[in-house]
Wavefront OBJ file of the C-alpha trace (Angstrom):
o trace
v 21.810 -34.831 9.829
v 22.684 -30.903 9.596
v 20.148 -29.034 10.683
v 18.850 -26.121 8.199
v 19.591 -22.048 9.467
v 15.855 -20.806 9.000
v 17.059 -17.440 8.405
v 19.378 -18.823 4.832
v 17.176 -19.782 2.088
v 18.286 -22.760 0.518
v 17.860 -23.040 -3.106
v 15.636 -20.149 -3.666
v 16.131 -16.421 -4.938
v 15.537 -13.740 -2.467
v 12.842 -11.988 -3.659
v 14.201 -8.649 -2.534
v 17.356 -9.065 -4.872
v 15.439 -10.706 -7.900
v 13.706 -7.152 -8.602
v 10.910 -7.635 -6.377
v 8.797 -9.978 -8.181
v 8.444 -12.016 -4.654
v 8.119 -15.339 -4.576
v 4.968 -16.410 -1.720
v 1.783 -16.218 -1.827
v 0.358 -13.288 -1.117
v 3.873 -11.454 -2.372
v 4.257 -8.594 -4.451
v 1.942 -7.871 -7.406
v 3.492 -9.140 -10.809
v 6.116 -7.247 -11.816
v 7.750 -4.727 -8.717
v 5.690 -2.520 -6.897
v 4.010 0.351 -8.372
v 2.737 2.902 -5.594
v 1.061 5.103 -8.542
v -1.171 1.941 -10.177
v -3.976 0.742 -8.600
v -3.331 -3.495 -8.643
v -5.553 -5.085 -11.636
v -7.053 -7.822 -9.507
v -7.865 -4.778 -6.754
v -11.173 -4.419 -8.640
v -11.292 -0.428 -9.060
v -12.162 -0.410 -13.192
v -13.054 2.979 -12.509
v -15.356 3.191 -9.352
v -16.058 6.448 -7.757
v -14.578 5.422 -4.315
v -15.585 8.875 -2.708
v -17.322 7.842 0.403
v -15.820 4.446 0.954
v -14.576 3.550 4.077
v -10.980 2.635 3.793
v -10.146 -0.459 6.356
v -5.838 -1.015 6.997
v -5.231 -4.365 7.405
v -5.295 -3.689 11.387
v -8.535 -1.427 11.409
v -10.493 1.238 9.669
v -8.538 4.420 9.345
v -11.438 6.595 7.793
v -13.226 7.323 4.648
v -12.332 8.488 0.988
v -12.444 12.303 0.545
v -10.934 11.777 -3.404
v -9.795 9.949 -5.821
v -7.346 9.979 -8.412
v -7.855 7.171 -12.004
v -5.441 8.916 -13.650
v -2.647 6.485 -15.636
v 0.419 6.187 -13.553
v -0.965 8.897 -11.183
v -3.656 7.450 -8.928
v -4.439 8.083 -5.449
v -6.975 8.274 -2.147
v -7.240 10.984 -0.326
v -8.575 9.582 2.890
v -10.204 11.984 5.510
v -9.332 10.094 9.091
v -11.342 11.663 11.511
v -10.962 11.074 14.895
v -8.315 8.501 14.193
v -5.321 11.189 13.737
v -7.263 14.143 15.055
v -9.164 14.700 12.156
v -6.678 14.718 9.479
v -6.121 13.494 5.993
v -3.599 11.171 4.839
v -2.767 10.631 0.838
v -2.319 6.532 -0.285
v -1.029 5.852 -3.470
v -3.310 3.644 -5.630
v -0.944 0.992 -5.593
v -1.713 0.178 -1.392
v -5.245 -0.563 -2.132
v -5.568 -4.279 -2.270
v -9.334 -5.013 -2.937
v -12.570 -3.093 -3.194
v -15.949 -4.566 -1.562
v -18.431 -2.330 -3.984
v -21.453 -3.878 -2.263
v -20.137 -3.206 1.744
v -18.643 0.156 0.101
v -15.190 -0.329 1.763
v -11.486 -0.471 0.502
v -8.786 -2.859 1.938
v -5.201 -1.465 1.957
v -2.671 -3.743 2.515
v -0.709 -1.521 4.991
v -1.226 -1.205 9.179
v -2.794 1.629 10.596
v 1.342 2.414 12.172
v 2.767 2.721 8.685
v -0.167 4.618 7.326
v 0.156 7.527 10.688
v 4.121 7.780 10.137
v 4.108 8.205 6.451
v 4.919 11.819 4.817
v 2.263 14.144 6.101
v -0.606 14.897 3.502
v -0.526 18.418 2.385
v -3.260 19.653 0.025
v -1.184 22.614 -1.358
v 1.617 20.159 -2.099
v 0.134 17.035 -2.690
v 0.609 17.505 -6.956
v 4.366 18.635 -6.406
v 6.880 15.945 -7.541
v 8.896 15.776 -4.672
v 6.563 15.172 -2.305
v 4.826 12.582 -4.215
v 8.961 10.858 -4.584
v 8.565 11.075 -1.007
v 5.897 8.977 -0.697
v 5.879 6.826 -3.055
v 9.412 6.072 -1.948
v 7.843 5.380 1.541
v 5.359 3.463 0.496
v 7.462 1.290 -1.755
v 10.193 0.534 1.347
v 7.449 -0.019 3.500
v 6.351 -3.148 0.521
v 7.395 -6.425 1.277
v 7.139 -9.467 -0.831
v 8.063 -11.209 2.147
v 5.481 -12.993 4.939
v 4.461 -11.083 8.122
v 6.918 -13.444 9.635
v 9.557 -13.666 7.873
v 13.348 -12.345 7.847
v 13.210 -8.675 8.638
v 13.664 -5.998 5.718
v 17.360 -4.683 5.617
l 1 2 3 4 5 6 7 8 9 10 11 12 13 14 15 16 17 18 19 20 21 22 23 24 25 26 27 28 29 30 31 32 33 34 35 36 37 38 39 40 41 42 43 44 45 46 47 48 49 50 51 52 53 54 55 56 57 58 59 60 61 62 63 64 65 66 67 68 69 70 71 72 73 74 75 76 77 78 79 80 81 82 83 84 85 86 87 88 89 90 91 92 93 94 95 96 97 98 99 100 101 102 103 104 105 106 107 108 109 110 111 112 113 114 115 116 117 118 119 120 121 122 123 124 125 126 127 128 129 130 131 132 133 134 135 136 137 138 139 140 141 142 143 144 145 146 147 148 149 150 151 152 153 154
């Protein structure tokens, strides 16, 4: 019997190629990802989030300074604190995962490593197209419809 390269998928897409849609559980949201939209089953529908604590999926990185709801424009502004000496770091809506309203806290589904070595948060730029290219480009490379252990990204 020929054994089967776990690295080839047999009979399946790659959902990388096929636009992103991902095919596991736990894979992309419908539809490719969308670093500007906060995630319809995140449960948002408008909160004020300003004050939540804001957990990575490795740790708490801090707490919500602001908020953006606007349509294809949202955002956190998360204050870190002590974490990156006190600095703030901008998420696009679209990182946010779920929302705990009654524990007050916001799951992104990103590790505390991506979120320090993204583009650095500046408040005087933070509206300027470019920058927000910049990371939403990051953020959307750094997506992967693909399991923690799966085939690395090329």
């Amino acid at each position: 019997m020929d054994r089967l390269d776990p690295h080839t998928t047999h009979g399946t897409t790659d959902p990388m190629i096929d636009g992103g849609q991902g095919t596991v559980a736990g894979g992309a949201p419908a539809g490719a990802f969308d670093p500007w939209r906060y995630r319809d089953e995140a449960g948002i529908a408008s909160a004020d989030l300003v004050g939540y604590k804001v957990e990575a999926t490795d740790g708490s990185i801090g707490k919500i300074d602001s908020a953006s709801h606007e349509v294809n424009d949202s955002y956190l502004v998360v204050d870190t604190g002590p974490w990156i000496f006190g600095k703030k770091v901008m998420l696009p809506a679209g990182t946010v995962s779920h929302v705990d309203h009654d524990e007050r806290k916001v799951y992104v589904d990103r590790e505390k490593d991506q979120i320090k070595a993204a583009p650095e948060y500046d408040e005087s730029s933070h509206a300027d197209p470019a920058y927000r290219d910049k990371l939403g480009g990051y953020y959307g490379e750094n997506y992967s419809a693909l399991p923690p252990d799966g085939p690395a990204r090329v």
